[in-house]
Each structure stands twice: as structure tokens, then as C-alpha cells.
KOLLUM-982817 format. One record per atom (N, C-alpha, C): residue in one letter; x, y, z. Coordinates in steps of 0.2 Angstrom, whole numbers, plus 5000, padded with zeros to 4 digits. Layout:
KOLLUM-982817
AXYZ...
This chain:
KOLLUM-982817
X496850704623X496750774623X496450794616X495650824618X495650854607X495750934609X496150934603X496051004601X495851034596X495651094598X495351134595X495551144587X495051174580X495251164574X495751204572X496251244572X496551304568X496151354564X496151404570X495651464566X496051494560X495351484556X495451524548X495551594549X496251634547X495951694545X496051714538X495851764536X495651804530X496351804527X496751774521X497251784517X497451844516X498051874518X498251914515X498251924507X498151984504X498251964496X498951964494X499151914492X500051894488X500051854483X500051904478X500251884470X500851864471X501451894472X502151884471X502451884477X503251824477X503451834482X504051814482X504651844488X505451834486X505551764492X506051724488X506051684493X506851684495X507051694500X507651714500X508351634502X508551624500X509251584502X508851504498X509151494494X509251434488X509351364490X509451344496X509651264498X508851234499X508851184502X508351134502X507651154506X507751224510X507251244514X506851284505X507351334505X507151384497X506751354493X507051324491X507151284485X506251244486X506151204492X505551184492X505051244493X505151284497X504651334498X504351384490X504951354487X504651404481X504051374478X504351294478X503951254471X503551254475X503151254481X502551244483X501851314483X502651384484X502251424481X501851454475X502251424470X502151434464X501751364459X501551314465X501251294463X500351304466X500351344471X499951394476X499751444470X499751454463X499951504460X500351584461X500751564465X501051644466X501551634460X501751694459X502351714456X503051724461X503351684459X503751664467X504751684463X505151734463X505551754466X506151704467X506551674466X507051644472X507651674471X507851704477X508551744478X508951694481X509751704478X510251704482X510851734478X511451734486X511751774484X512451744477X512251694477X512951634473X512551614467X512751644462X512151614455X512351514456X511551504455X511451424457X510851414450X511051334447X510751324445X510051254445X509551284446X509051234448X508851164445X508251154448X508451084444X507751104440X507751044431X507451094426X506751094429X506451054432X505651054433X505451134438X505951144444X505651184448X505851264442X506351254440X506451324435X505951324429X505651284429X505051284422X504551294425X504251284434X503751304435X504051384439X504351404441X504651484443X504351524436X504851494427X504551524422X504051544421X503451474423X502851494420X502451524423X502651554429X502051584435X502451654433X502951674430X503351734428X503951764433X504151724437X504651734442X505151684439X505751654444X506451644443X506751644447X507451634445X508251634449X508151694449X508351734456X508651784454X509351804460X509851834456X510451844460X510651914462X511151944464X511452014465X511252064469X510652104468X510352134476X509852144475X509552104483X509052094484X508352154484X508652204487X508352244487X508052264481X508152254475X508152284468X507352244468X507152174470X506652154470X506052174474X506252184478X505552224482X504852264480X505152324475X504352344471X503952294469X504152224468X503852164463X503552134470X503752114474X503252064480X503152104485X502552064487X502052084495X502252044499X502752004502X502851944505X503451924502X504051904508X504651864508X504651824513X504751764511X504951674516X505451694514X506051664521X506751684522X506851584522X507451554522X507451504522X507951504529X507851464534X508251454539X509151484539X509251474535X510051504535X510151594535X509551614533X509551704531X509251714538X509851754542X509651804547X509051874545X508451864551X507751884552X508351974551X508651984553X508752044555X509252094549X509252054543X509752084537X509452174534X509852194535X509752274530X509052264526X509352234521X508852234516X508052214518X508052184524X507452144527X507052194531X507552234534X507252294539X506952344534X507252364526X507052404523X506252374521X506452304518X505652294518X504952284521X505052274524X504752284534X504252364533X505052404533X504852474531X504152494526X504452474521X503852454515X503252434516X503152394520X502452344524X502552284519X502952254518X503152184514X503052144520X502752104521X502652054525X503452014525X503951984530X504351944530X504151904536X504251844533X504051774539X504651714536X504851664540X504951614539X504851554536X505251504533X504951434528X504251394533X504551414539X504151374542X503451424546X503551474547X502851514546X502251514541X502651504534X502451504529X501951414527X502251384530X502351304530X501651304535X501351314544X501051314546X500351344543X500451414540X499751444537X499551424532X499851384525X499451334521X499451264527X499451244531X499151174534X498751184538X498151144535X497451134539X497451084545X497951034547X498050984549X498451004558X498550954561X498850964567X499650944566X499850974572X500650994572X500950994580X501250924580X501850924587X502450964584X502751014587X503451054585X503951034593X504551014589X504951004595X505551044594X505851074600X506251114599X506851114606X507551124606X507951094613X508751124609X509351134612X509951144609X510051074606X509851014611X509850954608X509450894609X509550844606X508950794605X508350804600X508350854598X507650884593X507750824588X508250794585X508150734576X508150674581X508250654588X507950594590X507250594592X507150644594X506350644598X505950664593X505950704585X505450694584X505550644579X506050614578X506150554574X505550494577X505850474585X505250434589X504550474588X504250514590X503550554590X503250514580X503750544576X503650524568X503550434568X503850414573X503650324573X502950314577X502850344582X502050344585X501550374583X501850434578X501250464575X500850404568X501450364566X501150294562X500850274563X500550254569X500150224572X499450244573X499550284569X498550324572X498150324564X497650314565X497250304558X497050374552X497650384553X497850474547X498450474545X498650534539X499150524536X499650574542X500350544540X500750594548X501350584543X501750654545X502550644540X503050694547X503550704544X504150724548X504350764544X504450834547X504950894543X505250944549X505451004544X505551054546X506351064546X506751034552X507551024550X507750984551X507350904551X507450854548X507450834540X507750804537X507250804530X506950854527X506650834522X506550894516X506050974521X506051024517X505651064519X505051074521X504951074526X504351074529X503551094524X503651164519X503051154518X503151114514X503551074510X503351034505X503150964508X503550924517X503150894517X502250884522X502150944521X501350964524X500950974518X501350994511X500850994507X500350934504X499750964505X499150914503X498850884510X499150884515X498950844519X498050894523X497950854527X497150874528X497150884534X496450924538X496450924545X496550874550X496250824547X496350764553X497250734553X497650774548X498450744548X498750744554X499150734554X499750754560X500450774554X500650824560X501450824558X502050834562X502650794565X503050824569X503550854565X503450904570X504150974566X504850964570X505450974567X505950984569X505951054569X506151094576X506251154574X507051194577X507451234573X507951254575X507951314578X508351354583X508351444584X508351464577X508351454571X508651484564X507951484561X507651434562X506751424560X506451454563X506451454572X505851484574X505951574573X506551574573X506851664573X506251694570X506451674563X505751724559X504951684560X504751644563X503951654566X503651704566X502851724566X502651784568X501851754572X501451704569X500951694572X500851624573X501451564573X501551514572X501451474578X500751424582X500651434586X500351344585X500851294587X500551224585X500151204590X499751134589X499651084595X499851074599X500351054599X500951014605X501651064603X501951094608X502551104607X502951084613X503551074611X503951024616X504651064614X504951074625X505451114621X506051064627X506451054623X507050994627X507650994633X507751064632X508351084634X508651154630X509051204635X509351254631X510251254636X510651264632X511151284634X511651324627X512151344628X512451384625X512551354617X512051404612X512351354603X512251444600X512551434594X512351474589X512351564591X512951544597X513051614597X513151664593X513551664586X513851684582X513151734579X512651684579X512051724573X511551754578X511551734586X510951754589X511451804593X511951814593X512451874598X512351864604X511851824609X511851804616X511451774619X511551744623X510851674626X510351734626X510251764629X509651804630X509051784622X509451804618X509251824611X509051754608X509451694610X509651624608X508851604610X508851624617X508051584622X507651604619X507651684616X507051694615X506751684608X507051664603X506851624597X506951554597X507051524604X506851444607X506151464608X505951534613X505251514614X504551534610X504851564604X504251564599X503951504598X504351444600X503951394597X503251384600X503251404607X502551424613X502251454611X502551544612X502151594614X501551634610X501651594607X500651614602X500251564604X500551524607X499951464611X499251504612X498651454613X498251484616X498051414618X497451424626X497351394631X497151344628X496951314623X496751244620X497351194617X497851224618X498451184616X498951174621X499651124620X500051114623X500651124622X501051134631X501651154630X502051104633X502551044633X502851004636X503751054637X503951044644X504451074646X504851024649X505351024649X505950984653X506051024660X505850964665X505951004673X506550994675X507050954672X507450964675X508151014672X508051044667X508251124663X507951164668X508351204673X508151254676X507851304673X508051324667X508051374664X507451384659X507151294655X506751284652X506251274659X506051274663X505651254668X505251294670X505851364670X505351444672X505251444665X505051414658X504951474654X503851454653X503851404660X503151384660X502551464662X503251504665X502951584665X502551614660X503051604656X502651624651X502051614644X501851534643X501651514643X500851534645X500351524636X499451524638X499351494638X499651414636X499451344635X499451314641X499351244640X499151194646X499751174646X500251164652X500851134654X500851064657X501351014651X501450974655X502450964653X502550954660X503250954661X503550874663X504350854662X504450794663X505150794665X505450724669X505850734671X506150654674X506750654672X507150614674X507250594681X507550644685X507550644691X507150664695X506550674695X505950684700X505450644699X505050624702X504350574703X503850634704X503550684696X503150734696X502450724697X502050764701X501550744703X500850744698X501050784692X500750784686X501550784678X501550724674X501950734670X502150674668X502550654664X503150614663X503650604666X503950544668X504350544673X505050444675X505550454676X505750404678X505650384685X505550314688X505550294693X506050214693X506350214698X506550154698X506850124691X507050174686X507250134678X506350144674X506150154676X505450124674X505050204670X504850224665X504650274661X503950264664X503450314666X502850314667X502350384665X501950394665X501650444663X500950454666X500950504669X500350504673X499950594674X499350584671X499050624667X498250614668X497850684675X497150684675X497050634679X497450604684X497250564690X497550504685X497750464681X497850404677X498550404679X498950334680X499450344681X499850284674X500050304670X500050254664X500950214664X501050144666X501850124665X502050124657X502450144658X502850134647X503150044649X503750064651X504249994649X504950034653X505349994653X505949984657X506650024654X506950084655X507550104652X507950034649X508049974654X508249924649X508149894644X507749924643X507249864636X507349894630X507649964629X507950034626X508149984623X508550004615X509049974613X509550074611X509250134615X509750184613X509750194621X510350234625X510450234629X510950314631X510850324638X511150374639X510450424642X510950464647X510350504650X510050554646X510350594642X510050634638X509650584632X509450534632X509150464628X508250464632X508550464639X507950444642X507750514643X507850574644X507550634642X507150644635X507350634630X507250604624X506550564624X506650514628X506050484627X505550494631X505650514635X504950574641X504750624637X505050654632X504750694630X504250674622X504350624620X504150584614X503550564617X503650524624X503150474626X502550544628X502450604630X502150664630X501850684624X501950674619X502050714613X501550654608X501850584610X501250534607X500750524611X500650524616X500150524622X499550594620X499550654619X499350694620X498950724612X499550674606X499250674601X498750624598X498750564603X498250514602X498650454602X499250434601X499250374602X499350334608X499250234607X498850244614X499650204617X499350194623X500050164628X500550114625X500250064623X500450024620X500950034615X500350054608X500950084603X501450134604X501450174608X502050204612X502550144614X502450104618X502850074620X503250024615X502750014611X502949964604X503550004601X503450064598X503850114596X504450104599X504550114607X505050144610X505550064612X505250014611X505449934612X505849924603X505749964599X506049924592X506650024590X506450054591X506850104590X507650094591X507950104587X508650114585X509050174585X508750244587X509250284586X509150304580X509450364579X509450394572X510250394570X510350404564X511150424560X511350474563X511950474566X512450534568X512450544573X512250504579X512150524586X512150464588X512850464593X513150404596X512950344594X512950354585X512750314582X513550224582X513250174584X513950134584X514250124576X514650104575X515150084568X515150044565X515950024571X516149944570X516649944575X516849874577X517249864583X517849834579X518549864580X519049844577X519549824582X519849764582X520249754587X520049754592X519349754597X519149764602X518849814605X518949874600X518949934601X518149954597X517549994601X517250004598X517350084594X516950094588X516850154586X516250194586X516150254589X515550294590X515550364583X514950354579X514850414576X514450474579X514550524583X514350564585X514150634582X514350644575X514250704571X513850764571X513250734574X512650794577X512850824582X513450804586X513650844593X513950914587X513350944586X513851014585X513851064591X513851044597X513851114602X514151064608X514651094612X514851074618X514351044624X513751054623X513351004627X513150974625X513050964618X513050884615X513650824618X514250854616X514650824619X514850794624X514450844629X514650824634X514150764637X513550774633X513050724633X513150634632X513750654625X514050604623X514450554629X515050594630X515350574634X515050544641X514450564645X514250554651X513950494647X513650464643X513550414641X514050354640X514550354642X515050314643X515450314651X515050294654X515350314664X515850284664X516150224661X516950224662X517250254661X517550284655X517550324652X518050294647X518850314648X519450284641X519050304635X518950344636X519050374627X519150424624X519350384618X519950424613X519350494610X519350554611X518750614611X519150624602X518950604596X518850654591X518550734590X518550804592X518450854591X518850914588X518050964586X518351014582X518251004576X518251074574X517651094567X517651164567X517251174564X516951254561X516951284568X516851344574X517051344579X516651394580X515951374584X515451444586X515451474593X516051484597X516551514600X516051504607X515951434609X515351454613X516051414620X515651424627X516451404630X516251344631X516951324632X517251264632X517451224640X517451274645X517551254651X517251174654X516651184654X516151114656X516551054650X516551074645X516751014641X517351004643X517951034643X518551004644X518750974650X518250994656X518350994664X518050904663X517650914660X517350814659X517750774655X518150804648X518750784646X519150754649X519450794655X519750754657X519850704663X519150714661X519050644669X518950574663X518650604656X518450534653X518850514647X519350564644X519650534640X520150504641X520450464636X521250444636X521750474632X521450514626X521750554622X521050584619X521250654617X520950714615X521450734608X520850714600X521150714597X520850794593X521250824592X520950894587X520850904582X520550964578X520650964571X520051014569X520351024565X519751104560X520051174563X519551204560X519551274563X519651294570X519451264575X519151254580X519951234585X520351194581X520751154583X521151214589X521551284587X521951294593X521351324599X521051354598X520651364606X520351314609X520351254604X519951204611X520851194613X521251164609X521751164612X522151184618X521751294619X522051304624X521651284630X521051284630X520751254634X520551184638X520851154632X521051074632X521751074641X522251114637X522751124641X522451134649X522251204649X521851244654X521651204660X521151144658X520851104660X521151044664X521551024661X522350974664X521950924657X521850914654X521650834647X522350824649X522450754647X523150744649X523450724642X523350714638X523550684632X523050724626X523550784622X522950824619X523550804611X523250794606X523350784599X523250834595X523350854591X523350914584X523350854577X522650844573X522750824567X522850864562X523050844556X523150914550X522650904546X522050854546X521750844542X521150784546X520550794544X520050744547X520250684545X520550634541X520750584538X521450574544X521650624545X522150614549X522050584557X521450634560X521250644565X521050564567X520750524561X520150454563X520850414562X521350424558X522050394557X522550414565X522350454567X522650444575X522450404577X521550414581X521250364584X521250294583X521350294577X521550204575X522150174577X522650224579X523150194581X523550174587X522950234590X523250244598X522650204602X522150184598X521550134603X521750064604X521550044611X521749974613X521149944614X520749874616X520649864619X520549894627X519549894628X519449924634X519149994635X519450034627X519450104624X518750094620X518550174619X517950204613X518050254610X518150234603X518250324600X517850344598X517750384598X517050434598X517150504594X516850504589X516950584586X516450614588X516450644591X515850704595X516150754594X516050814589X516550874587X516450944591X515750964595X515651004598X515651084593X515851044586X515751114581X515251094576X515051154574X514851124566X515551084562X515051084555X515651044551X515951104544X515651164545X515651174537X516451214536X516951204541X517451224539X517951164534X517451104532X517651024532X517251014525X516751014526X516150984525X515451034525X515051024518X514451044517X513951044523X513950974527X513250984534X513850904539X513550904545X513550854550X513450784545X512950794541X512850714538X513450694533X513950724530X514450714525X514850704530X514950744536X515550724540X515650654543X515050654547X514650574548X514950514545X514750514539X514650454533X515450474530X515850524531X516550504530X516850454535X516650474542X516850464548X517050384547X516350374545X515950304544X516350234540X516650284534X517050254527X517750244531X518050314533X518550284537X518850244541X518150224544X518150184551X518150104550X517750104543X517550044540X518450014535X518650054532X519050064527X519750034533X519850054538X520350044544X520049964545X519549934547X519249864548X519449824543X519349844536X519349804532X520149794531X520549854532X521349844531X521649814535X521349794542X521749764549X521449684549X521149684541X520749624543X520049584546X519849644550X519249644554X518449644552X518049604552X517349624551X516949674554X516849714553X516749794554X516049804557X515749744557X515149714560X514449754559X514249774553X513949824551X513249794552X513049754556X512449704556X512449694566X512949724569X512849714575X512549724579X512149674584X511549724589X511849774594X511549844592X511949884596X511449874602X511149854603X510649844611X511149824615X511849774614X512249764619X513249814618X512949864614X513449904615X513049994617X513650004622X514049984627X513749944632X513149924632X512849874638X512849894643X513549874648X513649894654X513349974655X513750004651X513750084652X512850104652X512550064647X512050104648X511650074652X511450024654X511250004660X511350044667X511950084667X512150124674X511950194675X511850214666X511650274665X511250304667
């Protein structure tokens, strides 16, 4: 499919500009500002010190760190890029709004310096496997192609320089697309929606509709990939000016992506195109093979051909943090699941083990989203439910509620991987899938992870055991995912 070039419009005029919130989103969008010649601003609320290179070019373009309140900087800029963690809707934001200050996003900001083409994927989950796979297909084509957004570094720093004929897949969160304003890619792919991040979006209604910015600037020469078997994501083809193509697990679609018989297929314009075999996967699980119907959409549609699709999806291992395996202790495997920060993660996790006996790790930071469907599958698949964090008495009372039959209280995450250790036997899997964030614990998902990881490892080595850090996980769980 070609698409059309990305219409140039006329630059607004911006000398200067506030970049609000200091982490790795800020922090990149400044220095590519300022190397853009702006005079670039970086606010936050916690005085932080930069590193010397990016604070030497802020100096020299006459901008800086700046702390305390924000508002006080407004007369000075035309233009604030918010960094995914600063809510689109803050006082200070409305005032300048008010002002005619232009406010947009890292990643609005990210798409109108890039000349080049842009898959965006976006879902409550699966977004860091599927554009991970998309990011392995797009290798294959005879241009430069990178991965950002909320994978990896900053999205405009990694689109910076690249050229029209690039590619790029973007990871996109509700927290990125929120401030969008005229953000409208090639390929947009949306994966799934269910209850996350109610805390900042105040209601699914609110949550949906900063998932469907990724679309809604579309125009008829681009596309929009939707998951049919998401009731919710399947009507959002209403709205929708781009060309739909939809995919599904459980249907045999008459245009689309699709399983049949175990078998991934794709069939597009009268072409009916075979991929390869869920078995041949070395990652597994249904929300795996959703995953990959929509990757196999997204490389198809950006140019690569069937083959290296299938190439890609035959050597893929899965990403860090997501039912990622360990090591096997005693018989007993261990599952890293850290990115399950939302109850249908989880729940994803555990449907990925259809025998079930396992030991559930959960609980963290606690974005009060309900708990009923998870604890209702709790108790059909665990053997013990282990708690911990912030998060730790409400899942408890809902743990109860549910009938879990064996429900744990740790006083500490060290504790919580020191329960598991002692209550797994042979025939069991422990699985940290926390259904929270982590930052009541832990800075991000990836710290919690790689503790997870130490510990797990740390127990192997003390019981004796080769912790098997070299194992082919294409034969774990085997069984399970073959059935999946």
C-alpha cells in the first residue's frame, strides 16, 4: 500500500519554548529543540540536575532548568511540549491556552519535525511486544527505521534526522496521545482497551477517547488496524476517515488478519497470504497471537514482504517483562511478568497457563481499577495468591470476595519472591504479574522486573540450582501453549 507524502504546512513562528516535566521524555525533547535553534525552557517541579552536555546547550541558546512556577514563564514562550507524565488539563496549562500559547505533546511535537513515515500502535496492552515485532520487520526494508515513543528513548530524539522514505514504529500510551492535536500517522494500530489509568483519565469514556487520537486525524490515504474481536475497539471503526483493516483471533474475516486452524493468514485485495503456524512461535498465549495479527498488519501494509514477516515472527523471543521465563528451581518454573500493570494484563498472564497451579505474585502502586474479573480467574488458576505494595489490602478484600483459596500478605517485595520460593513445588509456576504499577516500590516496571529477576536467580544459586539463564523457552510452558 503507498502512501501519500505528509502534507507541509506553514511553521508556526517559535523562538522559545517551555518543556514541561524533566524525565527521559523532557529531557530529550528539549535537546532536540535547542538544537532546532529554539530557546528551550525545561521545567519541573523537583530541582534536577542535567547532564553537562544538555545544560550547555539550554545555556547557549539562552534558556535552562527552570523550577518553582510555571506560570511565571509564560510571557517568555509561544509553545509548551508537556512530557507524558504532565496532565494535558493542569491550571497553568488552561491559563496558557488562554494566552494563545500553543500546548501539544512530546510526541505531537516528535511527528511535525518528521518527514518520514510512522506505524503508531496503541491497546491497554501488548503495545512494547507488537511494536517491538513491527521494529524487527521494519529492518528489513531498504531504509533507515527505529523504535520510540514509550518504548526506549524519546521519540523526537529517536526520529531525529531521519528522512522521508524512513519508517518509524511508535509506542503510544493514553498519557502521549492525551495532548495530540493534529497527529495523524500512516498506519495506526489500536490492540485492545479495557480498564487502566483511571486515576489521571477519571473514566473509561475519557481513557477511550485519548486511545482514539491515535486515528482520528487520519485521512482517506492512511490506515487504521482494529482488533475485531475487542467489541469496543471494533465499533471505534465509526469513526474512523482512514481505510480499515481489522483482525482476529477467533473469526475467519472476510477481509483482514486472521487465525485459522492454528495457522496466521492474511488476506488483503482478493490475495489470500499464509504466515506460519502458532506452533512455530517461540512466545505464546492468546493475547501473543493477537500480538501478532496485528504486527503481521502493520509489516504488510508498510512494505515488508511475507516472507520476512514470517522470518521475523519464527526467531522472536518476546520482550523483557512480559511473561518473560527466569529460571526453573527445583522443578518449579519462574515467570517475570512486570509489565502486567493493569488487571487485564494479568489476566492475560494467567489464561496463558490453562492448567493453571500458580503461585500469583501481585500488588503495587494501586490505580483502583476493579478487581472482580481478575480475582474470579484467581481462583480457578491459582494455588496461592501472594500480596504486597500499596495495593496489597483491597486486592486482599477482593481476593477474599472471590473465594482465592489461599491468600498471603508480604511485608516487603523481597519477601513476597521469598514466600513463592518456599511454598512452590514441583508441577507449579510463579508468576509475578502485579496488576499495579510499581512506583509505590520502585522508579518504573523495568527496576521491579530485574529485581524480580536477582531474586529469582539469587534463590537458584542458594538451593544449588542452575537457574538456567540460556534455556530455550520455545519449550516452556510447551504444553500450555500449544492449547492456547
Amino acid at each position: 500500500m503507498l502512501f501519500g507524502k505528509k502534507q507541509e504546512e506553514a511553521p508556526r513562528a517559535v523562538s522559545s519554548v517551555l518543556v514541561v516535566g524533566a524525565g527521559i521524555s523532557g529531557r530529550g525533547a528539549a535537546g532536540v529543540l535547542a538544537r532546532q535553534g529554539k530557546r528551550v525552557f525545561l521545567y519541573d517541579d523537583r530541582p534536577q540536575e542535567l547532564e553537562p552536555a544538555l545544560a550547555a546547550l539550554l545555556q547557549q541558546r539562552g534558556g535552562g532548568f527552570v523550577s518553582g512556577h510555571p506560570e511565571e514563564i509564560l510571557p517568555e514562550v509561544q509553545q509548551i511540549v508537556l512530557s507524558p507524565a504532565v496532565p494535558y488539563t493542569l491550571p497553568f496549562l488552561e491559563e496558557a491556552r488562554r494566552q494563545g500559547i500553543e500546548v501539544m505533546g512530546e510526541v505531537e511535537m516528535a511527528w511535525r519535525g518528521y518527514a518520514g513515515h510512522m506505524i503508531a500502535i496503541t491497546g491497554t496492552n501488548g503495545k512494547t511486544t507488537t511494536t517491538t515485532l513491527v521494529g524487527e520487520m521494519l529492518k528489513t526494508l531498504p531504509c533507515k527505521s527505529v523504535v520510540g515513543g514509550n518504548i526506549g528513548l524519546a521519540l523526537s530524539v529517536q526520529v531525529e534526522g531521519l528522512g522521508k522514505d524512513d519508517w518509524t514504529a511508535a509506542e503510544l500510551s493514553s498519557f502521549q496521545l492525551e495532548s495530540v492535536l493534529d497527529f495523524h500517522p500512516d498506519i495506526a494500530a489500536v490492540l485492545n482497551l479495557t480498564p487502566d489509568h483511571l486515576e489521571r483519565h477519571g473514566s473509561m469514556e475519557e481513557y477511550a477517547r485519548c486511545k482514539r487520537n491515535i486515528f482520528c486525524k487520519q485521512t482517506a490515504r492512511e490506515l487504521t488496524i482494529l482488533n475485531s474481536d475487542d467489541e469496543e475497539v471494533r465499533m471505534w471503526g465509526r469513526y474512523a476517515k482512514s481505510r480499515l483493516c481489522y483482525f482476529s483471533r477467533k473469526v475467519i474475516l472476510p477481509e483482514g488478519a486472521y487465525l485459522r486452524d492454528g495457522t496466521f493468514f492474511l488476506k488483503w485485495d482478493g490475495q489470500v497470504h499464509e504466515i506460519c503456524h502458532r506452533d512455530e512461535l517461540k512466545i505464546f498465549g492468546g493475547h501473543n497471537e493477537e500480538n501478532v495479527l496485528a504486527a503481521i498488519c502493520c509489516g504488510f501494509f508498510a512494505g515488508v514482504s511475507i516472507e520476512n514477516i514470517r522470518k521475523v515472527l519464527l526467531s522472536f523471543r518476546g520482550v523483557e517483562h512480559r511473561i518473560e521465563y527466569v529460571a526453573t528451581i527445583r522443578g518449579v518454573p519462574y515467570y517475570n511478568d512486570s509489565k502486567a500493570t493493569n488487571t487485564d494484563s494479568t489476566i492475560k498472564a494467567l489464561e496463558a497457563f490453562p492448567r493453571g497451579h500458580v503461585i500469583l505474585l501481585a500488588g503495587g502502586h494501586d490505580k483502583l481499577t476493579p478487581l472482580e474479573s481478575m480475582m474470579d480467574l484467581a481462583a480457578k488458576k491459582t494455588d496461592a495468591l501472594i500480596l504486597l505494595g500499596a495495593a496489597r489490602e483491597r486486592f486482599y478484600e477482593a481476593a477474599v470476595r472471590a473465594g482465592v483459596p489461599n491468600i498471603l500478605k508480604a511485608d516487603s517485595f523481597q519477601d513476597a519472591v521469598a514466600k513463592a520460593h518456599a511454598l512452590a513445588l514441583p508441577g507449579q509456576v510463579v508468576l509475578l504479574s502485579p496488576a499495579c504499577s510499581s512506583f509505590d516500590m520502585f522508579h518504573d516496571m523495568g527496576e521491579r522486573g530485574r529485581y524480580f529477576k536477582e531474586l529469582v536467580h539469587g534463590f537458584a544459586a542458594q538451593d544449588g540450582q542452575n537457574p538456567e539463564k540460556e534455556r530455550d523457552t520455545t519449550r516452556v510452558p510447551g504444553e500450555e501453549r500449544r492449547q492456547a
